[in-house]
C-alpha positions in Angstrom: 12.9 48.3 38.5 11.1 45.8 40.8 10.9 46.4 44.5 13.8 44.0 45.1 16.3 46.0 42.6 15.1 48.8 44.5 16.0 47.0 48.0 19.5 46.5 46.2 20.2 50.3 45.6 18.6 51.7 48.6 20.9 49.1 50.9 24.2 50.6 48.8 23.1 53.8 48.8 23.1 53.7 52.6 26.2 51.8 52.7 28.0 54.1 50.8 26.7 57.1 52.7 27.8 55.9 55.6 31.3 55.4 55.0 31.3 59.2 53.5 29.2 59.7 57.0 32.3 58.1 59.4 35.1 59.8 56.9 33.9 63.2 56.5 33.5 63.7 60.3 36.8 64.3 61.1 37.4 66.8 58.4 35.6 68.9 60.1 37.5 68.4 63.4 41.2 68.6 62.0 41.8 71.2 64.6 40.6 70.1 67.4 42.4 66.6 67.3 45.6 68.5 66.0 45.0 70.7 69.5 43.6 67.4 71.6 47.4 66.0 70.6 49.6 68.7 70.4 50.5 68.2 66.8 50.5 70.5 64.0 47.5 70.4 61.1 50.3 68.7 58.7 50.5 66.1 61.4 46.7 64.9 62.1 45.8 65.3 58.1 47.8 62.5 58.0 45.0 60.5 59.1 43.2 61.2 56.3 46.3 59.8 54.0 46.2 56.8 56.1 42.9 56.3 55.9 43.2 56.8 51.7 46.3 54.9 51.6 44.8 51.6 53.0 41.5 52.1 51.1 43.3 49.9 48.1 44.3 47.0 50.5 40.5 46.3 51.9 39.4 46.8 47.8 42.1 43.9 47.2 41.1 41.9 50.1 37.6 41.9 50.2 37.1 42.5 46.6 38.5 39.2 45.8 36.3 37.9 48.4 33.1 39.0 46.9 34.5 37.4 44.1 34.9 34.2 45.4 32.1 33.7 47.9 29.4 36.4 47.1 29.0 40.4 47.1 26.0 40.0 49.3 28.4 38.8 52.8 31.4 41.0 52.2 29.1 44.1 52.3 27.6 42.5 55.1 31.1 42.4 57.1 32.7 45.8 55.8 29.5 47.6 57.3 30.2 46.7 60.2 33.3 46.9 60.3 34.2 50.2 59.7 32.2 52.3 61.9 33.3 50.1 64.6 36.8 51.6 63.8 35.5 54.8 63.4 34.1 54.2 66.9 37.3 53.5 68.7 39.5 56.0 67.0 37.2 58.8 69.0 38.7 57.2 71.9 42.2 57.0 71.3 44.5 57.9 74.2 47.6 59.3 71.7 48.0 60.5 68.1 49.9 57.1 67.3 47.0 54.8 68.4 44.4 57.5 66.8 46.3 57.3 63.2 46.7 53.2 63.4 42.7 52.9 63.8 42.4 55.5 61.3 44.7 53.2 59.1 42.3 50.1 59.9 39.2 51.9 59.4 40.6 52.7 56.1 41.2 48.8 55.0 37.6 48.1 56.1 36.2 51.2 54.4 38.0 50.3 51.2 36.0 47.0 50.8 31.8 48.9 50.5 32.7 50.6 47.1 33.2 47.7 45.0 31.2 44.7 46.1 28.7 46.8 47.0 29.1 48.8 43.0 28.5 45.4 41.6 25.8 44.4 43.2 24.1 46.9 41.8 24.9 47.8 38.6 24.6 43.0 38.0 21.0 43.3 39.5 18.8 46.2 37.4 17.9 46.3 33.9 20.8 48.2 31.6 18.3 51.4 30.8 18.3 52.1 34.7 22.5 52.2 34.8 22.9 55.7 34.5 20.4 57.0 36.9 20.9 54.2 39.4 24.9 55.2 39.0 24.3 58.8 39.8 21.7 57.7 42.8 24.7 55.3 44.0 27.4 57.7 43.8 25.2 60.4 45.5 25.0 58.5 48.9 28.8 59.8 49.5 27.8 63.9 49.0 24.6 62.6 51.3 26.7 61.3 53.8 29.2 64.6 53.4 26.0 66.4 54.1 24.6 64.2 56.9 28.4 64.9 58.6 27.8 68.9 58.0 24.5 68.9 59.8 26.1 66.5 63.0 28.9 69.0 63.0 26.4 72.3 63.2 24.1 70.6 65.9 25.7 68.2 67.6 29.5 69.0 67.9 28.9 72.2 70.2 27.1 69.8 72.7 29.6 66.6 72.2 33.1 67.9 71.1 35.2 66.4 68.1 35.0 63.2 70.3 31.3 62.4 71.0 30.8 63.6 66.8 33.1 60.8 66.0 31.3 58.4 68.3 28.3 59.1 66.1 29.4 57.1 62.7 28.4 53.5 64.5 25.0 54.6 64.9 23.8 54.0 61.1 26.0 50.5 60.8 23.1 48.9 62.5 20.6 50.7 60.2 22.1 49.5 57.4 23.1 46.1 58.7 19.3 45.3 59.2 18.6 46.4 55.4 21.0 44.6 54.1 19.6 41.2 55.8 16.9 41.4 53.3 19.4 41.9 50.1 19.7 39.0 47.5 22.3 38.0 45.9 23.9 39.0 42.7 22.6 37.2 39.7 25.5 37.4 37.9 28.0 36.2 40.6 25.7 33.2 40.6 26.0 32.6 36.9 30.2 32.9 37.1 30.3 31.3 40.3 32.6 28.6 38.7 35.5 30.2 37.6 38.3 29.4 38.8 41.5 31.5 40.6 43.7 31.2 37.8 41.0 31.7 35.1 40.5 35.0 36.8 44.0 36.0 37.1 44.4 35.5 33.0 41.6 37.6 32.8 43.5 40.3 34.8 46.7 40.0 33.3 44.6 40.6 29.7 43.3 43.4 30.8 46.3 45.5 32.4 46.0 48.3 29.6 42.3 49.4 31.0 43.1 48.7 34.1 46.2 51.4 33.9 44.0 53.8 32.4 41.3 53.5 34.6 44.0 54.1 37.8 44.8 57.0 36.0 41.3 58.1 36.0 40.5 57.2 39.1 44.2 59.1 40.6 42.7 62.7 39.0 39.2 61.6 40.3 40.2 61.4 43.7 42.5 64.6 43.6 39.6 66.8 42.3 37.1 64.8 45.2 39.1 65.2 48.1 40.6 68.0 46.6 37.7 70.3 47.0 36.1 68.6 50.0 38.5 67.8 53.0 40.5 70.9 53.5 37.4 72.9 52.4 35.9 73.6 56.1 39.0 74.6 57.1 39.9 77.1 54.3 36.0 78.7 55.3 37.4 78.7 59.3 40.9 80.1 58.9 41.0 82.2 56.0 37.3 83.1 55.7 36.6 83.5 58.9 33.5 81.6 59.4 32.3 80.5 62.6 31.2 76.2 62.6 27.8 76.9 62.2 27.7 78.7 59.1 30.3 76.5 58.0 28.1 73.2 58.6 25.6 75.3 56.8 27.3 75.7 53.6 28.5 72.3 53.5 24.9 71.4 53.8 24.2 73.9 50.9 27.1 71.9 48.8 26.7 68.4 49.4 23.2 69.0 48.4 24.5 70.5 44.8 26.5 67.5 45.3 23.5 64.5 45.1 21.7 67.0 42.6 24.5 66.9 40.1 25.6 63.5 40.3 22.1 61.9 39.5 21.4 64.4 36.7 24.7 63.7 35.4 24.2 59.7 36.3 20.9 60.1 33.9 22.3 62.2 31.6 25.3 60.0 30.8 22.6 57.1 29.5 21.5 59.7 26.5 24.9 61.2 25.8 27.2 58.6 26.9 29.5 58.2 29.8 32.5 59.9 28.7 30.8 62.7 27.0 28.9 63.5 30.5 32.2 63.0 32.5 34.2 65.8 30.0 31.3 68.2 30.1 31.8 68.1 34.3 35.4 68.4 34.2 35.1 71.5 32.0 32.3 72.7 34.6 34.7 72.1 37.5 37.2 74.7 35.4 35.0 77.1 34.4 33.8 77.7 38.6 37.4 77.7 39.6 37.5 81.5 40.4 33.7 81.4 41.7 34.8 78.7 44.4 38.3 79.7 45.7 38.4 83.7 45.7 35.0 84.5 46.4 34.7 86.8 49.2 31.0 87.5 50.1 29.1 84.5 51.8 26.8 84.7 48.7 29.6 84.2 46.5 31.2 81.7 48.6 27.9 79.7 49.3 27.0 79.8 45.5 30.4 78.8 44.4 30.9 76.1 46.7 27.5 74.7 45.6 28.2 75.1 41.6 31.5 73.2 42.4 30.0 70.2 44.0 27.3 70.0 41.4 30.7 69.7 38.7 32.8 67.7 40.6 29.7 65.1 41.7 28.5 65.3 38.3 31.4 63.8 37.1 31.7 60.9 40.2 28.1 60.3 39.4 28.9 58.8 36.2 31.7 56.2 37.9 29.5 53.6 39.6 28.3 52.4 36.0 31.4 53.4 33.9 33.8 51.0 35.7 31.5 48.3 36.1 30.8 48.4 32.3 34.7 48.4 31.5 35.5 45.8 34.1 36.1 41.6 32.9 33.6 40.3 34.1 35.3 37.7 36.2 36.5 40.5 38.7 33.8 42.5 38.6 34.0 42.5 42.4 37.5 43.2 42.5 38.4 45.6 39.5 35.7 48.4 40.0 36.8 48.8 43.7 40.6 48.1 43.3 41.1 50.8 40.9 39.1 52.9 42.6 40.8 52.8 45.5 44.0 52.4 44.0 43.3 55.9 42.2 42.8 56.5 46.1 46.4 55.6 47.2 47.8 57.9 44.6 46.0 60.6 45.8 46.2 59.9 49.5 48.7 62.8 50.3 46.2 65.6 48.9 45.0 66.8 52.3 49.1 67.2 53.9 50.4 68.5 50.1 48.0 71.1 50.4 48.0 71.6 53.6 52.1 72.4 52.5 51.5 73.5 49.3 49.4 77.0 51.4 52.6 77.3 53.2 54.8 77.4 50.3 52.5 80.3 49.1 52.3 82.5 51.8 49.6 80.8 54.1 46.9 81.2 50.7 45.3 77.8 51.5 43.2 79.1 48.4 45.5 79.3 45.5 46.7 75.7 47.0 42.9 74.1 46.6 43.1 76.0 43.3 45.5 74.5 41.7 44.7 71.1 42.5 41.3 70.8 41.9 41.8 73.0 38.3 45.1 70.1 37.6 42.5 67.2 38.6 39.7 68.3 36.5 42.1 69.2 33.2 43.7 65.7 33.6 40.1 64.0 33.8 39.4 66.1 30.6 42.4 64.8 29.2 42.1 61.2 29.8 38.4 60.5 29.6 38.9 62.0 26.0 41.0 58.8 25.3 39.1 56.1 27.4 36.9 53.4 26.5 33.0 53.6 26.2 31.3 50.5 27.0 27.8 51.9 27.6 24.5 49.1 27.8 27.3 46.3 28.7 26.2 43.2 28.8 26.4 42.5 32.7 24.6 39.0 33.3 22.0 36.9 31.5 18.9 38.7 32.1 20.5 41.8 30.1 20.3 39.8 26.9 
């Protein structure tokens, strides 16, 4: 890669670990808003199914947007736009006004993944896909991580407040790289088509399209599965006091980045489906490791063997959708699905949340069985999917 396709991923990479950076945040807080507000954990995870739920509407919005007038100024917006609701939630007065710019900071966040997975994967050569995917997908375990170490140093000094107020910082970061980002090659070759062109193309394609929501639904339930209600299992049935928590989620997300570029790499030798099943049989196989193990070691190793799986398999996605997307909505599909996959799974963090009640308080049998029913169904369906590896994505492929 030149140093311009390098430019390219490094400005997505940050993009993309910045809205992991403003999400993860509060998932480490759930307590202190539910205590802030009066309301019951049930009641403030909600956020986080609000925030999930509209995810698929900005993927719509702006997705078609990137399709119509370019990746490079959608990304450009959404950046900005996110942390900024990120921002003002931290300041909300009540738990109604909090969830509503949760809601809104969900619409904006929905909009990065897409546009900002096509720019990348429609400006470097096709040898560099699977690598470049993993690096891509690893900015959201980096920005998982860059939330654990903000929530070890700086939440004692700030409160769950002031650590929210941190997720604008990096906007402006990333706003400054992105000013020297070009344009997508291939949205300047297809630049003509017109609306209804693309919606024939859409309508064509509804059988991928289902299976990849599919996908996408079990992707998100083993993601957020193991990752928001995680800090709080360590706190409440663990015992763990923040610090060593941050500390293990730092230990995790970095198993996280390190599995999803090996896999990334790994899936341009063996294929993308071959890489995805071998993660989802991974995720099973460290089931018992992850939720019952009782000794920090255990717990620390567990958690870190479990990212590695589940981020493993995510690292693959960045190039898998883009390769099975019509190219005429390359800025739309990858993102809408995505997100869709998103919406489906947006109630994880309250039915878990329920689910432990149901069983006795045992908030680890309930992250259990949803991460082990995620990873079979991935197994399951991946098995059956298409494989469009070295995809033709824009002239300079050929």
């Amino acid at each position: 890669m030149g140093r311009t396709e390098r430019g390219v991923v490094g400005a997505a990479f940050l993009g993309w670990s910045l809205d992991a950076f403003d999400f993860f945040l509060l998932v480490f807080v759930l307590k202190d808003v539910a205590r802030t507000y009066h309301a019951t954990l049930t009641e403030v995870t909600f956020a986080l199914f609000l925030t999930l739920a509209a995810r698929p509407v900005g993927a719509l919005f702006f997705g078609r947007l990137a399709d119509s007038v370019g990746r490079k100024p959608v990304l450009m917006v959404v950046v900005a736009l996110y942390p900024f609701f990120a921002f003002l939630s931290a300041l909300a007065p009540t738990i109604g006004i909090f969830l509503l710019l949760r809601t809104l900071f969900g619409v904006a966040m929905g909009g990065e993944w897409g546009a900002g997975a096509s720019l990348v994967m429609e400006s470097i050569p096709p040898g560099c896909r699977g690598l470049v995917s993993g690096i891509l997908q690893a900015g959201y375990p980096f920005g998982y991580l860059l939330a654990a170490l903000s929530y070890a140093w700086v939440y004692p000094l700030v409160g769950w407040r002031g650590l929210l107020m941190l997720g604008i910082l990096p906007a402006f970061v990333v706003l400054l790289v992105r000013r020297q980002v070009p344009e997508s090659a291939a949205f300047s070759e297809r630049n003509q088509l017109k609306g209804s062109s693309r919606a024939g193309v859409f309508f064509f394609s509804w059988r991928t399209a289902l299976f990849a929501i599919f996908l996408m639904t079990a992707f998100n339930f083993l993601g957020h599965g193991t990752q928001d209600l995680y800090p709080t299992f360590l706190e409440t049935m663990r015992g763990l006091a923040p610090g060593t928590v941050g500390a293990i989620a730092v230990l995790y997300n970095i198993g996280a980045v390190l599995g999803g570029v090996f896999l990334g790499a790994l899936s341009e030798r063996i294929g993308r489906r071959r890489a995805i099943l071998y993660a989802a049989l991974a995720v099973l196989l460290v089931l018992p490791l992850w939720g019952f193990g009782g000794s920090i070691i255990t717990i620390t190793a567990g958690a870190f063997l479990m990212q590695c799986a589940v981020q493993g398999a995510w690292g693959v996605i960045p190039a898998y959708l883009n390769e099975i997307s019509p190219p005429a909505l390359r800025g739309t599909f990858p993102g809408a699905v995505y997100q869709t996959g998103n919406l489906l799974a947006a109630a994880n963090a309250p039915f878990q949340s329920h689910l432990a009640k149901v069983l006795g308080g045992r908030l680890d049998l309930a992250l259990v069985a949803v991460a082990g029913g995620a990873a079979l169904s991935i197994a399951l369906l991946i098995g059956r999917g298409p494989e469009n590896r070295g995809e033709v994505l824009h002239c300079h492929d050929l």
